[in-house]
C-alpha positions, 0 to 999 in steps of 0.5 A: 351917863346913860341909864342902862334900857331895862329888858323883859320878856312878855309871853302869851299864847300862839292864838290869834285872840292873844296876838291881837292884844299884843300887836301893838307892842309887837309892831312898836306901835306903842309907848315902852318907857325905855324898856325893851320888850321881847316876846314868847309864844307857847301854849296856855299849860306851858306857861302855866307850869313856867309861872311857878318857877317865874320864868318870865317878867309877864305872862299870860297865864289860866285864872286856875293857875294863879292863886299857885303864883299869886306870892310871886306874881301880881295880877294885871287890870287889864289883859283878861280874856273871859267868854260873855255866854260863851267859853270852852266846850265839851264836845264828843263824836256822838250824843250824850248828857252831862250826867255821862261825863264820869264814865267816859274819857275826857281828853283836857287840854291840861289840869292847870287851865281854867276850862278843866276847873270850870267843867269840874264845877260841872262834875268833878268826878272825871277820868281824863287824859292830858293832850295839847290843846290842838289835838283833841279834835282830831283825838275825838273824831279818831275815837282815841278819847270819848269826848275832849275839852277844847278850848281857843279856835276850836269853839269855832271849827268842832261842828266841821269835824261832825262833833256835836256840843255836850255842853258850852261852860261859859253858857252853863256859867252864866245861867248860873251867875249872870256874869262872864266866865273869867278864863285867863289874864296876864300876870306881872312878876313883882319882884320888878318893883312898882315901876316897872310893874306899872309900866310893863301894865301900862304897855299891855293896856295901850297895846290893846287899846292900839289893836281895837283902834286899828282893828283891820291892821291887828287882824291881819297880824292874828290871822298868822296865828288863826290856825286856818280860821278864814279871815271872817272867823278869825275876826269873831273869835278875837271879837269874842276874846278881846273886847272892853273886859280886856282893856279893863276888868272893871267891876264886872270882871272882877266880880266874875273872878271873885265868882270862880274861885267863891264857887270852885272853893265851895264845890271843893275844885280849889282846897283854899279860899283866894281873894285876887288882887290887881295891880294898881295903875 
């Protein structure tokens, strides 16, 4: 009798640096070990808030989020996306300093994502308003908020709406560290036994591999999710966001992560101490 094809679901956010990772599996490019592999897109904060109910076999999910799933969920080795002197940006329609910050309105893309943990460790006194990440551009240029966090495509595209940078997080974090700024990863639920824990990482790895190999293939697929960055754009930003650190943390990234949670503990941005743990493939 034939064994019955075991089935998950892989979700990750609609941008194009995650569909450049995934393309290799969403074209079945790679090896699945018999599993059937569907995907779900949704942005970064929906998925973070489905992780806590485990809604999905493997999902990407903010580095913030995790220790909040860590009994549920194991961490994969590979996946991340972390920003080499570069990260999300607090932007606004006019000039001001860091030490404006608490007296101004700051539009997050959500309290669940790293970007919002990150620039609390630049002020954690904040008054902030939650919106979808794609529309915080348009709700600073509009004067609806002070100044917005914004996170994914519009690190590139903010300039063009005449907003100006108030601070780069991932340049402030490594003046700070030396090290990466870890922004999101990929998670795996451990309730599929080892097995398929570890087949399910070693797609992902494979997957990503796969795209970096065939770069020009893999673009071409993220431009559908670039949201109107030109083809030269698009391929800067994936280049940024997905890149060695992806296929594996190494000692690095993992150093950097254990650097987020040791600093958001000691500025009292997370109320417990968390020490990651990775899958082991």
């Amino acid at each position: 009798m034939a064994t019955a094809v075991k089935e998950i679901t892989i979700a990750h956010s609609p941008d194009s640096d995650d569909a450049f990772m995934f393309f290799g599996l969403a074209a079945e490019k790679v090896e699945t070990y018999g599993v059937k592999v569907n995907q779900v897109l949704k942005d970064i904060q929906s998925l973070n808030i489905d992780a806590r109910n485990g809604v999905y076999e493997v999902s990407a999910i903010s580095f913030a989020a995790y220790p909040e799933v860590a009994d549920r969920y194991a961490l994969m080795p590979c996946g991340a996306s972390m920003g080499q002197k570069y990260g999300p940006m607090v932007v606004a329609s006019r000039m001001m300093t860091l030490s404006d910050l608490p007296d101004v309105t700051l539009a997050i893309p959500g309290k669940q994502t790293t970007a919002y943990l990150a620039v609390r460790l630049v002020e954690k006194n904040l008054n902030v308003v939650e919106m979808p990440f794609n529309h915080i551009l348009e709700a600073v240029r509009d004067g609806k908020v002070d100044a917005g966090l914004i996170i994914h495509e519009g690190q590139l595209t903010y300039a063009q709406m005449g907003l100006k940078m108030i601070v780069d997080l991932g340049q402030w974090w490594y003046e700070r560290t030396g090290l990466p700024l870890p922004l999101g990863g990929n998670i795996v639920r451990k309730d599929l036994g080892q097995d398929l824990i570890k087949k399910s990482t070693r797609m992902l790895q494979d997957s990503i591999r796969y795209a970096l190999s065939h770069r020009q293939e893999a673009l071409d697929y993220a431009l559908r999710y670039a949201r109107g960055l030109k083809s030269q754009e698009a391929d800067k930003f994936v280049g940024m966001y997905v890149n060695e650190l992806t296929v594996d943390y190494g000692e690095l990234g993992r150093e950097a992560l254990v650097k987020l949670f040791e600093m958001a503990y000691e500025k009292g941005v997370m109320a417990k101490k968390f020490t990651p743990e990775f899958v082991s493939i």
